[in-house]
C-alpha positions in Angstrom: 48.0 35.2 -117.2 48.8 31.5 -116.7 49.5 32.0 -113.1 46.6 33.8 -112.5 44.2 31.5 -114.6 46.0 28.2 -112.7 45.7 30.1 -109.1 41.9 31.5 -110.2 40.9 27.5 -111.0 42.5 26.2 -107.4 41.0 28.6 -105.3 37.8 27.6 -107.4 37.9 24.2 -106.8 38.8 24.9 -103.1 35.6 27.3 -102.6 33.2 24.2 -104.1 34.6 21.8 -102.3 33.9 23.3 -99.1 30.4 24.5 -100.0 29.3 21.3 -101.4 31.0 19.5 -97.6 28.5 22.1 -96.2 26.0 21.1 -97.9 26.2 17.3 -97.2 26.8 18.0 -93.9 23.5 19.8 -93.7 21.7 17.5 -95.8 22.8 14.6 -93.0 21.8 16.5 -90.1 18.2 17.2 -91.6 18.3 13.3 -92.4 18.6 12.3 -88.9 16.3 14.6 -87.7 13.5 13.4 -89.8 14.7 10.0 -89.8 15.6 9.3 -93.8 17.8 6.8 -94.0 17.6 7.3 -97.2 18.6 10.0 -97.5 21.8 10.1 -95.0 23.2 7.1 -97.9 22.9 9.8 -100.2 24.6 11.8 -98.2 27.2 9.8 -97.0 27.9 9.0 -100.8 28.7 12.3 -101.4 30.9 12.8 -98.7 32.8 9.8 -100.0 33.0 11.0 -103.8 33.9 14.5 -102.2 36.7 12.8 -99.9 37.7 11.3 -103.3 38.2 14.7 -104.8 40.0 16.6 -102.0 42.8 13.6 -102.6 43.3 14.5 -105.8 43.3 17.7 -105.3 46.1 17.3 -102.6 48.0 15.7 -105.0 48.0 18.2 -107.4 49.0 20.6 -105.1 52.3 18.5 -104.8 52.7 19.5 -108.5 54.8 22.7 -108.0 58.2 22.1 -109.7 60.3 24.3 -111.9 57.9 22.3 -115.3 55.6 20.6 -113.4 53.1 22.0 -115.2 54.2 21.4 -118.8 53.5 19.0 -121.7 56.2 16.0 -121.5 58.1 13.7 -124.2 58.4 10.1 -123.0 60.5 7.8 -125.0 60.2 3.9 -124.6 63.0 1.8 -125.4 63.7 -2.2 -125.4 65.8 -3.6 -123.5 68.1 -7.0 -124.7 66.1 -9.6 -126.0 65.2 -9.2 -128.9 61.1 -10.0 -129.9 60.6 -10.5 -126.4 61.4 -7.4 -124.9 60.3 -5.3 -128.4 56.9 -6.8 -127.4 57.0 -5.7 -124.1 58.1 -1.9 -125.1 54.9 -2.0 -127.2 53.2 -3.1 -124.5 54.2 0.1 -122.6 53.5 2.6 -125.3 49.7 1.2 -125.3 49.4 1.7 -121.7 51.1 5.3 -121.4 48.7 6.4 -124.6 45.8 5.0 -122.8 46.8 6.9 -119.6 47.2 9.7 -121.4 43.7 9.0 -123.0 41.9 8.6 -119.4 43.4 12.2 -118.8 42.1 14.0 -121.5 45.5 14.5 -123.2 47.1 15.0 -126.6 48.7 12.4 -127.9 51.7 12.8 -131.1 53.8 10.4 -132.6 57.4 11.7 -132.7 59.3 9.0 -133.3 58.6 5.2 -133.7 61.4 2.5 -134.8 59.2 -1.1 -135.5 60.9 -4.4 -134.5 62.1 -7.1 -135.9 59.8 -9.4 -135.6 57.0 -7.8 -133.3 56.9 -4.8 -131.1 58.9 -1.6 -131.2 62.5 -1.0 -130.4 62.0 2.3 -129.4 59.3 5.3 -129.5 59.2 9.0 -128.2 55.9 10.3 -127.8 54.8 13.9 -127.4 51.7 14.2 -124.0 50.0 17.4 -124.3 47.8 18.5 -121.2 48.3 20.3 -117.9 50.5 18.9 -115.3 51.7 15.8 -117.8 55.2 16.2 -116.6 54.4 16.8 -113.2 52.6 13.2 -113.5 54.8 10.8 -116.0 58.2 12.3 -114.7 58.1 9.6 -111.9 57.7 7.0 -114.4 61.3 7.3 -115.2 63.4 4.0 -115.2 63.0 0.3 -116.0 60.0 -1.8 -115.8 60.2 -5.4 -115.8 57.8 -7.9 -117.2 57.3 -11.7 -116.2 54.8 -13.8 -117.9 54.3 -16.8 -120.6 56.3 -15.7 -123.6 53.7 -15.9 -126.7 56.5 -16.4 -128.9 58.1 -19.4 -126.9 56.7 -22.5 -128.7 57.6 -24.3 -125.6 55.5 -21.5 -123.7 58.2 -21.1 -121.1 58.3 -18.2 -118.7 60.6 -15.0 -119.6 61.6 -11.8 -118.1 61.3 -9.0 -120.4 63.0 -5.1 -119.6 62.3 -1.9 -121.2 63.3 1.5 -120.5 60.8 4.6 -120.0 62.6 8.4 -120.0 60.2 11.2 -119.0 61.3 15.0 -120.2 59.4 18.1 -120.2 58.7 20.6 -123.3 60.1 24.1 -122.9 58.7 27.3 -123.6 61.2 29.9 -125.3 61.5 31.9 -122.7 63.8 29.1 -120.9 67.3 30.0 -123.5 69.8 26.9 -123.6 72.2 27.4 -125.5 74.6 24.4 -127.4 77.7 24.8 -129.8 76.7 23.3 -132.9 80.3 21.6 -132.5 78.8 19.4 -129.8 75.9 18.1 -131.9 76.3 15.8 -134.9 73.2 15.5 -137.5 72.3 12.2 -139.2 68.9 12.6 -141.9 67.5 9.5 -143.4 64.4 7.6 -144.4 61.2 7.7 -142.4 60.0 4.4 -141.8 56.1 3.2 -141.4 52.8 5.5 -142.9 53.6 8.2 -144.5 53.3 7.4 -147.8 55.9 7.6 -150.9 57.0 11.1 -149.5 58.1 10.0 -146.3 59.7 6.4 -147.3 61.3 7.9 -150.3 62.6 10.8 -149.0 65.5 11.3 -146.4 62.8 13.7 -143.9 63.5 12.0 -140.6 66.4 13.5 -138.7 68.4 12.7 -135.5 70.5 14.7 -133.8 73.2 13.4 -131.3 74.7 15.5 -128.3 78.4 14.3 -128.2 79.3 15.5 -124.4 76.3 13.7 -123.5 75.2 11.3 -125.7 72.0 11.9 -125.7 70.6 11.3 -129.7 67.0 12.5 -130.1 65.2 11.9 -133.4 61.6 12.5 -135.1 60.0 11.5 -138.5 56.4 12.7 -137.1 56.5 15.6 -140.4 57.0 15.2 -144.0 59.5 18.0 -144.2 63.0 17.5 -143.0 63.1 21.0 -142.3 60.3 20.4 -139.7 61.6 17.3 -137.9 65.1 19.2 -137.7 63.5 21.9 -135.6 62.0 19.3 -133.7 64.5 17.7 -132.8 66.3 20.7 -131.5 63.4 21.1 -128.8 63.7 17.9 -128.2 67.1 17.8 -127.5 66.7 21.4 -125.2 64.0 19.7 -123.3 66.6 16.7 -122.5 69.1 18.9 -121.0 66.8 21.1 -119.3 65.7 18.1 -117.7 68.8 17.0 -116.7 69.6 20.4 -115.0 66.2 19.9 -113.1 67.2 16.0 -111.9 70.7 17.4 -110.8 69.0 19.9 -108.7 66.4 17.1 -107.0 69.5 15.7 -106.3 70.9 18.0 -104.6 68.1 18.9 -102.5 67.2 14.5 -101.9 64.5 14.5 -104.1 63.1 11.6 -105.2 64.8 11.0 -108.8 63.4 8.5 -111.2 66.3 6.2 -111.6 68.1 5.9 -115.3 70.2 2.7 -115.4 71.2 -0.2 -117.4 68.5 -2.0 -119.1 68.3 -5.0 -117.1 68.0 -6.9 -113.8 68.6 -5.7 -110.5 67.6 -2.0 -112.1 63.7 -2.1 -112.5 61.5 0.1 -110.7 58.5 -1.7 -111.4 57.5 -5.2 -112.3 54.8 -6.5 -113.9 54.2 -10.7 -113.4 52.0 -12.2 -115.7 52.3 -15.6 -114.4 52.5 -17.8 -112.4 50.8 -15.0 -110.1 49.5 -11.6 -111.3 50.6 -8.5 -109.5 52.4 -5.0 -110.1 54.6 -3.5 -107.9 56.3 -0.7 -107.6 60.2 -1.3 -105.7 60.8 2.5 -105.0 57.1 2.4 -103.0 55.8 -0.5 -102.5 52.6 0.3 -104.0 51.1 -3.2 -105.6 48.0 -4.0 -107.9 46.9 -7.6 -108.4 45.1 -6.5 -111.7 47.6 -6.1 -113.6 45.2 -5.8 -116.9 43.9 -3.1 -115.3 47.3 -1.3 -114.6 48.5 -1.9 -118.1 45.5 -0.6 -119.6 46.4 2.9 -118.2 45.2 2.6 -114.4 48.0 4.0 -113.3 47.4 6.8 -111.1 47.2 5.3 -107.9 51.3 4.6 -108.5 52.0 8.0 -109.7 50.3 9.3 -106.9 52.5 7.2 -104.0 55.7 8.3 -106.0 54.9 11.7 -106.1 54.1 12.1 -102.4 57.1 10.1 -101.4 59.2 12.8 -103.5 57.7 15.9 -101.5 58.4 13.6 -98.1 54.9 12.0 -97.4 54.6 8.4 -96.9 54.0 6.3 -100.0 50.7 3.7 -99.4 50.9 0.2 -99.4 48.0 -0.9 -101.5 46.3 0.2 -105.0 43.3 -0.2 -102.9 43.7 2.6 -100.3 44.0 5.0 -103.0 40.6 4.2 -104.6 
């Protein structure tokens, strides 16, 4: 019924499309014979706005992977550097939410470990909407910031690296299976709002995958019993999306890069000063509004990595894509 509710909305969108072309179409020709300039503008807007939508609608076609369609865990994490780069990992986690805001999506709080002295060391949040994997999954990798540290008294420059890790959710009829032997189990204390419940009582959880590595955690419930089970999702999703990235692989996909946290890695960077611009590596899509791009304008990016994964040609400017 998913299918056939997804497939009923494309054809949908498809069949308005064209009769609202015809229509402008018609509307231009009946212009120019009556001599409205008028009212070819109008028209001619409307073809524009409608040559707006059949891009994004291409683009969403390109969404057709294995989980393309699914909701999506993103965790953030700082790279060395203490303050600086915590800052910076907040700094992500407010543009992702407001991305995610632009987009009409649910937004949860799975995980959150505060910094020392500002920022966040690390987060993992929980999108909710259609096609949110299919859109964050090429945000995968390490983004670079340049820019006036706010915490230099001496306002030098400083180059600040945080890691972003994109992972679908899972429905239960995808079974992975893993030996509890392979997982080790650590509870303790929440940390943040909550309360006395949460700060007083051992409810978060994380659970580590030993062949792999891979530690997931949450402290989004008041109930240890709940953040256990989500953790176990969690850490299905993480191996699922492994198996997916192995088989893009295979096939030359384009697969978002997980490295060290650090230089000579990055897949984006973002410079502050002493010029302002955003630019994707793996593209070469720039902005030189970076404000804009960090207050969840990020489509336009997305968009050029996704059609460079199903083999098109990635564009060189933020503008074109507008």
């Amino acid at each position: 019924m998913r299918e056939r509710q997804k497939l009923e909305t494309s054809l949908s969108s498809v069949k308005k499309l064209e009769n609202e072309l015809a229509d402008a179409i018609a509307l231009i020709e009946m212009a120019e014979a009556e001599n409205d300039t008028a009212m070819v503008k109008d028209a001619e807007t409307s073809l524009l706005a409608l040559g707006k939508r059949a891009e994004q609608m291409r683009l969403e076609s390109m969404l057709s992977g294995e989980a393309d369609g699914n909701d999506s865990y993103l965790e953030i994490h700082a790279g060395a550097g203490g303050t600086e780069s915590q800052d910076w990992a907040s700094m992500l986690l407010r543009m992702y939410m407001r991305w995610a805001e632009r987009h009409d999506y649910k937004l949860q709080l799975i995980e959150e470990s505060e910094g020392e002295g500002a920022g966040i060391k690390s987060t993992t949040l929980l999108i909710k909407g259609p096609n949110a994997y299919g859109w964050l999954k090429t945000e995968a990798g390490v983004h670079r910031l340049v820019r006036i540290s706010p915490f230099d008294s001496n306002a030098r420059r400083h180059t600040s690296f945080s890691s972003v890790t994109v992972y679908p959710v899972i429905d239960q009829s995808i079974n992975i299976e893993i030996a509890e032997k392979d997982v080790r189990i650590d509870v303790y204390r929440a940390s943040g709002a909550g309360g006395q419940h949460v700060n007083k009582t051992e409810s978060a959880v994380r659970i580590t995958h030993l062949p792999t590595s891979i530690a997931v955690a949450s402290q989004s419930e008041r109930s240890q019993h709940q953040n256990r089970a989500i953790c176990w999702d969690m850490l299905k999703a993480r191996l699922y999306e492994i198996e997916l990235q192995r088989k893009k692989a295979e096939t030359g996909a384009f697969v978002g890069e997980k490295k060290e946290i650090g230089w000579g890695h990055q897949i984006r960077s973002y410079v502050l000063q002493p010029y302002q611009l955003v630019k994707d590596l793996r593209t070469g899509v720039e902005s030189r509004a970076p404000g804009d791009v960090l207050d969840g304008d990020l489509d336009p990016f997305m968009a050029a990595a996704l059609a460079q994964e199903v083999g098109g040609k990635p564009r060189e400017k933020v503008e074109d894509l507008e």
